[in-house]
N, CA, C and O atoms as CSV, one atom per row, in Angstrom:
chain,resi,resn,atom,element,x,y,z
A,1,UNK,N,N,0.851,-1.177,0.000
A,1,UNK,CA,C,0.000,0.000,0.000
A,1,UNK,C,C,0.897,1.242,0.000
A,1,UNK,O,O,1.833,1.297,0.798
A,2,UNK,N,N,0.669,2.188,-0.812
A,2,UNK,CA,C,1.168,3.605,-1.291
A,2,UNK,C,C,0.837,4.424,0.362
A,2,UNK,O,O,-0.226,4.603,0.957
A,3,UNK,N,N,2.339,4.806,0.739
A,3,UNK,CA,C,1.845,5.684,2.133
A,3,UNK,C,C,1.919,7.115,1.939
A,3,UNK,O,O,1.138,8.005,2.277
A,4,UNK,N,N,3.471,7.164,1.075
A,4,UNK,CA,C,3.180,8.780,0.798
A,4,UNK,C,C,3.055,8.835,-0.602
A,4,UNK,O,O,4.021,8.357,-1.197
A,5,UNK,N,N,1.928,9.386,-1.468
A,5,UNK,CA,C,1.863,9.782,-2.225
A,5,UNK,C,C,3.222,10.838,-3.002
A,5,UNK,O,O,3.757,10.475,-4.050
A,6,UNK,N,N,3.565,11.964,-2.383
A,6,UNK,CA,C,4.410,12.566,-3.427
A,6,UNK,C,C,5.847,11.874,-3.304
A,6,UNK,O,O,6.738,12.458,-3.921
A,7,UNK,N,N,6.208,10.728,-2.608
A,7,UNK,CA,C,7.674,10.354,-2.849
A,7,UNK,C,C,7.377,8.666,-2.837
A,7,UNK,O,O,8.086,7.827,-2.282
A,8,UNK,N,N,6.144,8.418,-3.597
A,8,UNK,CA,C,5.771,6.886,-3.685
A,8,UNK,C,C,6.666,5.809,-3.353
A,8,UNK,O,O,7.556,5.159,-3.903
A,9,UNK,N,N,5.815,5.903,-1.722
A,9,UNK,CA,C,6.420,5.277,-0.607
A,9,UNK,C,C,5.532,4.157,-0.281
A,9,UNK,O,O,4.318,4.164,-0.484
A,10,UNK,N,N,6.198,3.198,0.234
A,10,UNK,CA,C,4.965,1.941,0.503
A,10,UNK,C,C,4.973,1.773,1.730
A,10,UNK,O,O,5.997,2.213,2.253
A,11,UNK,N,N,4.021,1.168,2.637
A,11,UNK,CA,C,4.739,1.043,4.118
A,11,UNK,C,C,5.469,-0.410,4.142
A,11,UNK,O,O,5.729,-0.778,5.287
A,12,UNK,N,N,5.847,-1.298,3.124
A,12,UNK,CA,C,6.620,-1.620,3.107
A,12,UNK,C,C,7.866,-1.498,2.992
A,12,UNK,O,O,8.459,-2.463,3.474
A,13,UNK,N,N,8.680,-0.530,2.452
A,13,UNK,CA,C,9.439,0.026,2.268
A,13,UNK,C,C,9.737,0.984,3.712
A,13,UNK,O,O,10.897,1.161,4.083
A,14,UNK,N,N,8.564,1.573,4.471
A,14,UNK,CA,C,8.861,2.286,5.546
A,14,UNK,C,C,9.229,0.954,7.021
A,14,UNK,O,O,10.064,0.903,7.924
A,15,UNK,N,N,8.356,0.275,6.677
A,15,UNK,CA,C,8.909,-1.220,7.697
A,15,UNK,C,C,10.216,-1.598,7.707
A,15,UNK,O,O,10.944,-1.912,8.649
A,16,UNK,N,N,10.517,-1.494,5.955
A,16,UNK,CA,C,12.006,-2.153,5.770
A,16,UNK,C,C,13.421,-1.160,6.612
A,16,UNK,O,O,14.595,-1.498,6.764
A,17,UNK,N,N,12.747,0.066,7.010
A,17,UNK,CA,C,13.985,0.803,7.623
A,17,UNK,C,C,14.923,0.380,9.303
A,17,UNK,O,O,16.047,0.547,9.776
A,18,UNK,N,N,13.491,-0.288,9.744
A,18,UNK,CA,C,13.874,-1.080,10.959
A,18,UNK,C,C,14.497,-2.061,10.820
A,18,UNK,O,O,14.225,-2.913,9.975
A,19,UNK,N,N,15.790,-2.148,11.912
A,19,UNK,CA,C,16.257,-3.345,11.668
A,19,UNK,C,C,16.068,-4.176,12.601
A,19,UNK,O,O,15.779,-3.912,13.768
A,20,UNK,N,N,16.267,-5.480,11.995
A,20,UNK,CA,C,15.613,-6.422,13.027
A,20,UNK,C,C,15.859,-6.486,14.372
A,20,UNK,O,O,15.185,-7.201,15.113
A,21,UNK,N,N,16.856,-5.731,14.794
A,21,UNK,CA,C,16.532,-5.897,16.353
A,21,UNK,C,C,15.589,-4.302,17.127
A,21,UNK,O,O,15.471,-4.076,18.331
A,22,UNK,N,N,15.115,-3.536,16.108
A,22,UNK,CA,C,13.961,-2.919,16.525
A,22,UNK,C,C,14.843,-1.405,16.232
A,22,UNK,O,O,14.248,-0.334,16.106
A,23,UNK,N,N,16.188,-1.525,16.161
A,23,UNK,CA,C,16.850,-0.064,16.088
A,23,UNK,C,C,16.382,0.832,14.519
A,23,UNK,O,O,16.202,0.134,13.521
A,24,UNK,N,N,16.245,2.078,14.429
A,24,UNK,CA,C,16.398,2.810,12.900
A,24,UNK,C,C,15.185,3.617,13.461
A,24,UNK,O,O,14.659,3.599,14.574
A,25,UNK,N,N,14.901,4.359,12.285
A,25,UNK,CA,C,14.071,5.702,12.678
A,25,UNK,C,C,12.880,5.712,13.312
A,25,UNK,O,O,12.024,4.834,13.422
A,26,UNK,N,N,12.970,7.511,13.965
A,26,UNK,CA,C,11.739,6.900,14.925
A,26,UNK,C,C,10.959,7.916,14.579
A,26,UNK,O,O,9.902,7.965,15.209
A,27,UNK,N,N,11.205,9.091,13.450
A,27,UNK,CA,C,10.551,9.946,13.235
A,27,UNK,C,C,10.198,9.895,11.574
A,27,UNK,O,O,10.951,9.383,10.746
A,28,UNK,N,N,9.220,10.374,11.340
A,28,UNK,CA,C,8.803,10.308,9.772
A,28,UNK,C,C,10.112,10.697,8.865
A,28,UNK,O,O,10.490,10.087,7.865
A,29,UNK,N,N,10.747,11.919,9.483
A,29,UNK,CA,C,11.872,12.903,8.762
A,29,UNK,C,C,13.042,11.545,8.730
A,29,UNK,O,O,13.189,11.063,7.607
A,30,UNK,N,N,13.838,10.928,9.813
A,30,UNK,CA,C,14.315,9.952,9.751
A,30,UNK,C,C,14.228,9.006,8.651
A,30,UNK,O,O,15.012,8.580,7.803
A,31,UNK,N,N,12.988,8.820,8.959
A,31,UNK,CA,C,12.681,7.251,7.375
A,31,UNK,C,C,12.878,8.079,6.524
A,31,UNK,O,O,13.934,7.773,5.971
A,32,UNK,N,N,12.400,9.103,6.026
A,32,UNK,CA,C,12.183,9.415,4.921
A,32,UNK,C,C,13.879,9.896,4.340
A,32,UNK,O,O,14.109,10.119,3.152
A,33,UNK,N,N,14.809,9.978,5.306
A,33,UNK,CA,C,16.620,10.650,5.032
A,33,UNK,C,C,16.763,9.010,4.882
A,33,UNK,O,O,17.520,8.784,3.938
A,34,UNK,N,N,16.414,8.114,5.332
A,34,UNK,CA,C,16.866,6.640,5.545
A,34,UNK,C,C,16.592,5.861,4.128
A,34,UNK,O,O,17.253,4.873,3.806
A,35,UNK,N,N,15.291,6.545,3.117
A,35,UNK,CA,C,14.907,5.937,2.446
A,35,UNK,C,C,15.482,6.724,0.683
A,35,UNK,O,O,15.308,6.353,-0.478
A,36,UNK,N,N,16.220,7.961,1.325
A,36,UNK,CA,C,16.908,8.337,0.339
A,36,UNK,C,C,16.052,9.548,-0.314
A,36,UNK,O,O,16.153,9.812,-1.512
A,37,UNK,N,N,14.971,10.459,0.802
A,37,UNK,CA,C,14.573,11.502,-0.242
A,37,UNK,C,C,13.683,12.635,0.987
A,37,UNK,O,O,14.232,12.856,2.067
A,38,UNK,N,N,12.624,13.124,0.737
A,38,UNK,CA,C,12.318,13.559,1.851
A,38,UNK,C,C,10.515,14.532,2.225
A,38,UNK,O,O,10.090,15.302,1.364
A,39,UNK,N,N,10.209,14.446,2.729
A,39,UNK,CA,C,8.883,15.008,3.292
A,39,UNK,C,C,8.434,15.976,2.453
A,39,UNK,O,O,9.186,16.947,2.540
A,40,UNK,N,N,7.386,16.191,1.536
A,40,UNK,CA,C,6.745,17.044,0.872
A,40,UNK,C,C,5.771,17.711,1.111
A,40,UNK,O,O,5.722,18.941,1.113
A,41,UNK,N,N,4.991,17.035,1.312
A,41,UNK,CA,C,3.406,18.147,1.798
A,41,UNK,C,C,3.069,17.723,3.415
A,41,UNK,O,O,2.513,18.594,4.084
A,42,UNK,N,N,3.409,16.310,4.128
A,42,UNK,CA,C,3.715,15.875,5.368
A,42,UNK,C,C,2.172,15.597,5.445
A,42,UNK,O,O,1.616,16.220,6.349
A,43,UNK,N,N,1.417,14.841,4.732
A,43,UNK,CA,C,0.047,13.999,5.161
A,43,UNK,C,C,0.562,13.501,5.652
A,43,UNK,O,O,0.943,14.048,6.687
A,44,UNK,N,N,0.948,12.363,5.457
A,44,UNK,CA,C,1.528,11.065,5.807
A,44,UNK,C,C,2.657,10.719,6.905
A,44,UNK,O,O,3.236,9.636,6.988
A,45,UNK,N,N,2.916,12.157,7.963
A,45,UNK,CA,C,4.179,11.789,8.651
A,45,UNK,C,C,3.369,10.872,9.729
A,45,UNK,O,O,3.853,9.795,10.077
A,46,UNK,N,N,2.138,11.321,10.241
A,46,UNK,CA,C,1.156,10.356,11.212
A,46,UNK,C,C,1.479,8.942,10.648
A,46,UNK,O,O,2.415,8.216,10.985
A,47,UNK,N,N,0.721,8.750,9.917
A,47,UNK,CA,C,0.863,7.583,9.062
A,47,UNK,C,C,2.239,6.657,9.136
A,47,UNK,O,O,2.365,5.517,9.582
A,48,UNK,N,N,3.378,7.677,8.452
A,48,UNK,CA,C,4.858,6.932,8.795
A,48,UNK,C,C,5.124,6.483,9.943
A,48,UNK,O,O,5.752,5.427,10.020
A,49,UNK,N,N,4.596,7.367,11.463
A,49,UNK,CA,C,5.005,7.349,12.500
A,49,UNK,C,C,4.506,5.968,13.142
A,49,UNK,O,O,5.170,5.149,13.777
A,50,UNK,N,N,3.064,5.938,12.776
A,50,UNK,CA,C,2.539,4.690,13.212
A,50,UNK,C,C,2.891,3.750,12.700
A,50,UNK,O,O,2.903,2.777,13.454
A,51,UNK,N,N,3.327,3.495,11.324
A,51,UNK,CA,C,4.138,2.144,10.969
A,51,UNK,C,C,5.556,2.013,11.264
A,51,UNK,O,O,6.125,0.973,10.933
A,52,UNK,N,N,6.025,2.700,11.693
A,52,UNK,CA,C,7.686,2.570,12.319
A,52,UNK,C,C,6.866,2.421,13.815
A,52,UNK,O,O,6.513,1.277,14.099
A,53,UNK,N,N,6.719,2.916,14.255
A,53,UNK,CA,C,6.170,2.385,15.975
A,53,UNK,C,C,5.633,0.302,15.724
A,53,UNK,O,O,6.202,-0.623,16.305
A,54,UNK,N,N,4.700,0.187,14.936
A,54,UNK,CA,C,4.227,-0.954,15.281
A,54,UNK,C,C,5.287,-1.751,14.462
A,54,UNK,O,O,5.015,-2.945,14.335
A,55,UNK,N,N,6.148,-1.433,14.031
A,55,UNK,CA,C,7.108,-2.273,12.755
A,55,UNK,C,C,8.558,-2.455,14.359
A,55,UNK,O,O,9.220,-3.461,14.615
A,56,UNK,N,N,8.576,-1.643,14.799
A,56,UNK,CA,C,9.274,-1.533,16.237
A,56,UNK,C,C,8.547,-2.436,17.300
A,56,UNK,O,O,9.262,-3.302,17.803
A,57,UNK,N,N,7.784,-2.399,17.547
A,57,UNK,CA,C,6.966,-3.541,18.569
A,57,UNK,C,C,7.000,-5.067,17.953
A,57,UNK,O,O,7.380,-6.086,18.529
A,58,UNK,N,N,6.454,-4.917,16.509
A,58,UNK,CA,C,6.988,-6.615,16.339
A,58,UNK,C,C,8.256,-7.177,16.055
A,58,UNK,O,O,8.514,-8.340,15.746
A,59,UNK,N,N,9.142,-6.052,16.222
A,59,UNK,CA,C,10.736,-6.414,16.481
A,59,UNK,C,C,11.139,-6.970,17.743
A,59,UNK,O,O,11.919,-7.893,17.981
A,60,UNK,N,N,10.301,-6.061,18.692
A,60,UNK,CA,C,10.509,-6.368,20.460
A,60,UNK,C,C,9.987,-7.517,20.686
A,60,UNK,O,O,10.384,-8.084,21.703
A,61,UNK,N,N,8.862,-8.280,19.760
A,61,UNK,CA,C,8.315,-9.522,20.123
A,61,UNK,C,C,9.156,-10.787,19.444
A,61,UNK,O,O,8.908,-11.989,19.548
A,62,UNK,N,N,10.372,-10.046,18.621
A,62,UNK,CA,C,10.819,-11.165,17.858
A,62,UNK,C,C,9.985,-11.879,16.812
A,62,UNK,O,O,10.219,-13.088,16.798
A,63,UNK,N,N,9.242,-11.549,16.091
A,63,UNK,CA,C,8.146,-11.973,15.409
A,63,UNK,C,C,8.979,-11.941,14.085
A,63,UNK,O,O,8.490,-12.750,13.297
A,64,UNK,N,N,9.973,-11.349,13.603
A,64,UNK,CA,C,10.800,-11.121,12.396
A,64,UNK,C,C,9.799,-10.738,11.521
A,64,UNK,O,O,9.504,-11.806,10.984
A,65,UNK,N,N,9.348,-10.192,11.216
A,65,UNK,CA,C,8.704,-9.415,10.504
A,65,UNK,C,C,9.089,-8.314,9.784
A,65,UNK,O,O,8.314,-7.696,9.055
A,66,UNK,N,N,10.498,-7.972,9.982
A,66,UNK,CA,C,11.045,-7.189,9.542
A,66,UNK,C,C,12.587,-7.514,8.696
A,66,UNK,O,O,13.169,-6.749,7.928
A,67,UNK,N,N,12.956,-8.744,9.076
A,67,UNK,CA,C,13.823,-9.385,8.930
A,67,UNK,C,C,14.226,-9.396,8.033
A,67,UNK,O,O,15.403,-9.236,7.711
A,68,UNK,N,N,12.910,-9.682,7.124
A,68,UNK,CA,C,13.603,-9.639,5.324
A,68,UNK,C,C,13.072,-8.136,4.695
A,68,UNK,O,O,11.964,-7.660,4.449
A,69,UNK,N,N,14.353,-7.703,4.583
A,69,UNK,CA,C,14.449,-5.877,3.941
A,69,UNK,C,C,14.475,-6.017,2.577
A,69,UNK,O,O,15.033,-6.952,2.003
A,70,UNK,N,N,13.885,-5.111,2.034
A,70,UNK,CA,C,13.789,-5.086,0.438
A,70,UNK,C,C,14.905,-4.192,0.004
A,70,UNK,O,O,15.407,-4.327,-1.112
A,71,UNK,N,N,15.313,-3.271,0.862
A,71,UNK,CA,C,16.341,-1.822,0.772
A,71,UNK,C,C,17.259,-2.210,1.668
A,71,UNK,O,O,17.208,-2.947,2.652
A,72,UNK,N,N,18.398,-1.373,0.981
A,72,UNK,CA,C,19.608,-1.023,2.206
A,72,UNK,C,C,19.560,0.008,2.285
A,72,UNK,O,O,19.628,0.749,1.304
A,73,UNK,N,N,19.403,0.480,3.705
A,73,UNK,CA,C,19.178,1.516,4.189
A,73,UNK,C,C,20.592,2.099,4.873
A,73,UNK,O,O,21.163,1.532,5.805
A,74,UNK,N,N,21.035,3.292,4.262
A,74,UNK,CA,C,21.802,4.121,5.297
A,74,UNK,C,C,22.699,3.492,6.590
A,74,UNK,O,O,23.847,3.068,6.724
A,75,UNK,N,N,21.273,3.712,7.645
A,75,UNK,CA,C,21.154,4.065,9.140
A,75,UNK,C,C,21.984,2.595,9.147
A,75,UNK,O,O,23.179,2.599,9.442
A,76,UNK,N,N,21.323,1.391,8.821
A,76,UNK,CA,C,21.423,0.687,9.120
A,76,UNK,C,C,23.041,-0.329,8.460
A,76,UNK,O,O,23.451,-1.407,8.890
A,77,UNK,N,N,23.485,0.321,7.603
A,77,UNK,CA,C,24.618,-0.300,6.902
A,77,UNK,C,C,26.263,-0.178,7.721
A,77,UNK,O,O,26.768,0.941,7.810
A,78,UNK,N,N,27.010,-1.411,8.285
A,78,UNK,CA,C,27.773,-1.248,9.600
A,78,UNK,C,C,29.014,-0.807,8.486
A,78,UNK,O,O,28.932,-0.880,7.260
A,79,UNK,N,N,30.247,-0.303,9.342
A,79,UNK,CA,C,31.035,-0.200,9.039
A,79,UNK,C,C,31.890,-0.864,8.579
A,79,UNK,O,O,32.839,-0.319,8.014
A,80,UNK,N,N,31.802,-2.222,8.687
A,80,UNK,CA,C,32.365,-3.594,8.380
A,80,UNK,C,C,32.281,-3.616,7.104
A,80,UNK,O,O,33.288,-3.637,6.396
A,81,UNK,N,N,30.577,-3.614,6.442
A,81,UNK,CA,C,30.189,-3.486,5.535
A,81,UNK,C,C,31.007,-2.683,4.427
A,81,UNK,O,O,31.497,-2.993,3.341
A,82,UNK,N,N,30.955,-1.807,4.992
A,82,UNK,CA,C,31.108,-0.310,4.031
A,82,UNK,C,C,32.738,-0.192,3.784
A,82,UNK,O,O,33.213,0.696,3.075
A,83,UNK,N,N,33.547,-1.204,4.459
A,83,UNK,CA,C,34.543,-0.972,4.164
A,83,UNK,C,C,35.445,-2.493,3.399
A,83,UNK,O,O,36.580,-2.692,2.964
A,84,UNK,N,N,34.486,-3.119,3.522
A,84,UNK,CA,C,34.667,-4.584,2.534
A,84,UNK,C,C,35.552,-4.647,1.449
A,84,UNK,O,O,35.286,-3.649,0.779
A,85,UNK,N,N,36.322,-5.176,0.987
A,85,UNK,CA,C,37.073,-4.748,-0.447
A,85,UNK,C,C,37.139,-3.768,-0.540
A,85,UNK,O,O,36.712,-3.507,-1.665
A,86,UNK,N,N,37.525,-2.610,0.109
A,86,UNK,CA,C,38.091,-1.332,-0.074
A,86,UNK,C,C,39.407,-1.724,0.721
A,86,UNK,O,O,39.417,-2.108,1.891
A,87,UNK,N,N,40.566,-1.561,-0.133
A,87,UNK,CA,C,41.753,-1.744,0.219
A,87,UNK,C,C,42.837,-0.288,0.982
A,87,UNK,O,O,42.437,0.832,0.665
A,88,UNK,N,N,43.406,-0.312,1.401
A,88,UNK,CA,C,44.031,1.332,1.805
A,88,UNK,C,C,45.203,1.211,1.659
A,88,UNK,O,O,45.834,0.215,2.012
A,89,UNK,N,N,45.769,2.391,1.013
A,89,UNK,CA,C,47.672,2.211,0.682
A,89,UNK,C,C,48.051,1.807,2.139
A,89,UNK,O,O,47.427,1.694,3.194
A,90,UNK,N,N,48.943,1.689,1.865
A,90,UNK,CA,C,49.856,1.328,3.335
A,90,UNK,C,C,50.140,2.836,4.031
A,90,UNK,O,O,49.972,3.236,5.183
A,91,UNK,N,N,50.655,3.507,2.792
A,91,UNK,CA,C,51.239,4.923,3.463
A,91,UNK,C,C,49.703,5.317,4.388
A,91,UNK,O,O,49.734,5.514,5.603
A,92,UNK,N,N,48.575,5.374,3.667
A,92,UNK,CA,C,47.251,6.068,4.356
A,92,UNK,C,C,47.213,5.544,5.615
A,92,UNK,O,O,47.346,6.423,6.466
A,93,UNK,N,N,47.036,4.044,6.215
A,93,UNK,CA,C,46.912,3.356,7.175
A,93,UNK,C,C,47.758,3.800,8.218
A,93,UNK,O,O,47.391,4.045,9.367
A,94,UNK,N,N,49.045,3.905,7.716
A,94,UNK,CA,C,49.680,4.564,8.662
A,94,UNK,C,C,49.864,6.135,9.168
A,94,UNK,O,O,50.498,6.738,10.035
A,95,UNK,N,N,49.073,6.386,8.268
A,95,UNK,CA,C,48.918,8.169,8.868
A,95,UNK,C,C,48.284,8.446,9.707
A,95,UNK,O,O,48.213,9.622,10.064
């Protein structure tokens, strides 16, 4: 289901910002920097707010429901990650 109309958003896509252990945004403005764009006319921040709240509670129940993400999100991408096959001169490392 379409949540925000002007940045055709799904609340699937707003679910997918949580990560499974319940951490990631807790404000509409959040998801919406998390999802790569941002708040236009703001119907829908109610709306966002309540599906990141209950997308957060069935994290706390362990229900995984969130588990499988359609996006990589930002917030949620570790440093481990992000630095994978990125190699560094030697000289840099040691500076």
């Amino acid at each position: 289901m379409i949540v925000c109309s002007c940045n055709v958003l799904s609340c699937r896509q707003i679910k997918g910002t949580i990560a499974p252990d319940g951490s990631g945004p807790t404000t509409a403005g959040e998801a919406y920097d998390c999802l790569g764009c941002s708040p236009d006319c703001g119907r829908c921040a109610r709306e966002v707010r309540a599906i990141l709240a209950e997308a957060r509670a069935a994290c706390a129940t362990q229900c995984g429901s969130c588990a499988n993400r359609d996006i990589e999100c930002a917030v949620h991408v570790s440093v481990g990650r992000m630095l994978d096959g990125l190699e560094l001169p030697l000289d840099a490392a040691a500076a």
